[in-house]
N, C-alpha and C positions, 0 to 999 in steps of 0.2 A: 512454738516460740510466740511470745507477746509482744508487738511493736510498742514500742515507747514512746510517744514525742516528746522530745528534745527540747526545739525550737524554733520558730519561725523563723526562715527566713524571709525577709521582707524584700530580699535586692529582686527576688524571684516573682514577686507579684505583681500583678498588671495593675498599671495606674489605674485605669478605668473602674477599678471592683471599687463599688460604696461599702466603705465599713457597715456591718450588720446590725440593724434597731430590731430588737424585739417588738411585736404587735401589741398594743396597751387594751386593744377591745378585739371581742370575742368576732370571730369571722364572720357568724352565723345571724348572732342575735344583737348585733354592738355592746354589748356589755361589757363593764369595765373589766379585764382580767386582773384576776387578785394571785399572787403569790406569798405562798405562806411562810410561817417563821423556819428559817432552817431548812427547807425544801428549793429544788432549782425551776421546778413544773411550776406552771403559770394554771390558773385555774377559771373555769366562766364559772361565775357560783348564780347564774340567773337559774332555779327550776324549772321553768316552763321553756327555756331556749329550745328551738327546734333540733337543732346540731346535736345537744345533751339527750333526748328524749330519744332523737333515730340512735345513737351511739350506743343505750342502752338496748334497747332492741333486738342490735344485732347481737351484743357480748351474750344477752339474756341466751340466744338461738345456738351460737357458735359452738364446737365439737368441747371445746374444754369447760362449757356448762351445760347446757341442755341436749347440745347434739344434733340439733331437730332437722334432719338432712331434708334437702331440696328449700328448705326456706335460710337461704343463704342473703346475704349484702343487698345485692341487686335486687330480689324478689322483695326484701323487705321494705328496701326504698321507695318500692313501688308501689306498694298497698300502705306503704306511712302517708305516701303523696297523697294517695287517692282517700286517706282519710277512715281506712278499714283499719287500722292499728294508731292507737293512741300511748300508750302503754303493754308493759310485758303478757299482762296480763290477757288482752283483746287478741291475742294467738288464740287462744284456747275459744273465743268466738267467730273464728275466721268461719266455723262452719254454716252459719247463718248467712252467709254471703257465698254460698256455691255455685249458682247460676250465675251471678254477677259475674264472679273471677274466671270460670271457665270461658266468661266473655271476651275477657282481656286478651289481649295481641300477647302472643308467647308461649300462652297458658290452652288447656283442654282438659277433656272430662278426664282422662286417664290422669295427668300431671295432677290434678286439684286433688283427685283423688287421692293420690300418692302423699303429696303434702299433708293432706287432713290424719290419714296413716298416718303419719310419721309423729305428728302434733300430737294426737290420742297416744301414741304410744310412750311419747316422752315423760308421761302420766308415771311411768313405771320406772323411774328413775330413783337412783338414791338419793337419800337426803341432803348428802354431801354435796350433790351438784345442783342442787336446787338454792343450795346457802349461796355456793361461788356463785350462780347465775344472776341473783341480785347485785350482782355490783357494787356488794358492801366496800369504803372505803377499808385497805387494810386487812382483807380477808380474800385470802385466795384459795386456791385446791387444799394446802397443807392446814390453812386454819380451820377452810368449814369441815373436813375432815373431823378434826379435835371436837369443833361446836355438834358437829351430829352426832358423832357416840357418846360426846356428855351431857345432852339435853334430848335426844331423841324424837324431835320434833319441831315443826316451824313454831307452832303455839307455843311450846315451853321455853323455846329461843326466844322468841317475842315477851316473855315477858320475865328478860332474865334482869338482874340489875348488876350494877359495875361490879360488884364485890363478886358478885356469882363467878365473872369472868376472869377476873386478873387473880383468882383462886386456883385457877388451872395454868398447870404448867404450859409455858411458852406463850400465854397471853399477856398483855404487857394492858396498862393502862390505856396507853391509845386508842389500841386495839378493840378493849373494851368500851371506853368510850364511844366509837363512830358504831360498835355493832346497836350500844344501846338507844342513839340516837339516831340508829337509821330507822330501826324498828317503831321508835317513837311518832316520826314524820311520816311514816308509809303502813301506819298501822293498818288503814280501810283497805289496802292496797294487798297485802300479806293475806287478810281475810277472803277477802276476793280470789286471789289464788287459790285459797284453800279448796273456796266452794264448787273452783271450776274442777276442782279432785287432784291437784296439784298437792299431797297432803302423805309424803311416805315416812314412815315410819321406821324408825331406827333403835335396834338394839341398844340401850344404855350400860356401857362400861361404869364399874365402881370402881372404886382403890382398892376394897376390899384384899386383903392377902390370904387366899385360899389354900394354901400351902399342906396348913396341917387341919384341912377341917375334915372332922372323924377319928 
């Protein structure tokens, strides 16, 4: 069963409660929050906010894109603080910094270790979840699904154009548009990825109708 509200009643509420204001700047970085057309989420459009930067981070790490166990919330917070993670990207460097972090209160040679495993091994992930781990506006498990077996590739994603996209079923123009503008703004970023071996390969579906060949 679905509950429904109804209606307020108001005879029931405490005088004391302040009717609810929205926040107009962002918690983090003050930045004005912007809300879009048609949309009820309120948005910090600042880049460089720190709250934006850690946020990505963790989504990048978390079980429904990368996976990357043991570099959870907390651990991540801690190495953003300390200045060893800038971007999604600087995971894939944590290992440059081994003796430092087994330094750190929490942390040991066996845990660091385990971590850096687990990071190298994320390497071997499908492409699929490499698309959702960017935090593309608009693109979640279901879309980058569709985006990996019709382009096969972060490069050939990177340099799709709208029409490419809104060609394939269940891409919508929006859709298309934020993939191609995400790619466009975080081009050196994507490459970077690439190089730390972040770079899996996916079988390309056609239309093709195989049906009667032969």
């Amino acid at each position: 069963i679905i509950p429904e509200v109804v209606r307020v009643v108001h005879t029931k509420r405490d005088e004391s409660l302040a009717p609810f204001k929205m926040i107009d700047r962002c918690p983090v970085c003050n930045s004005k929050l912007v809300r879009l057309a048609l949309e009820a989420d309120h948005y910090c459009v600042n880049n460089d906010c720190p709250g934006r930067k850690l946020a990505s981070l963790i989504y990048f790490a978390s079980k429904p894109s990368m996976n990357i166990e043991t570099l959870g919330e907390k651990v991540i917070e801690e190495f953003y603080n300390r200045g060893y993670l800038k971007d999604f990207t600087d995971i894939y460097d944590l290992h440059k910094y081994k003796n430092e972090l087994m330094e750190l209160d929490g942390f040991g040679e066996k845990s660091i270790n385990t971590l850096l495993e687990n990071i190298e091994n994320s390497k071997k992930n499908e492409l699929n979840q490499v698309i959702t781990a960017l935090g593309i506006r608009f693109v979640g498990g279901k879309v980058s699904k569709i985006l990996a077996k019709k382009f096969g590739s972060l490069e050939a994603l990177s340099n799709a154009k709208v029409e490419d996209l809104t060609n394939i079923k269940d891409i919508g123009e929006r859709t298309a548009l934020s993939v191609v503008n995400y790619f466009k703004e975080n081009y050196e970023l994507i490459y970077k990825l690439i190089n730390h071996g972040v770079n899996p390969i996916c079988e390309v579906k056609t239309n093709e109708n195989k049906l009667f060949a032969g």
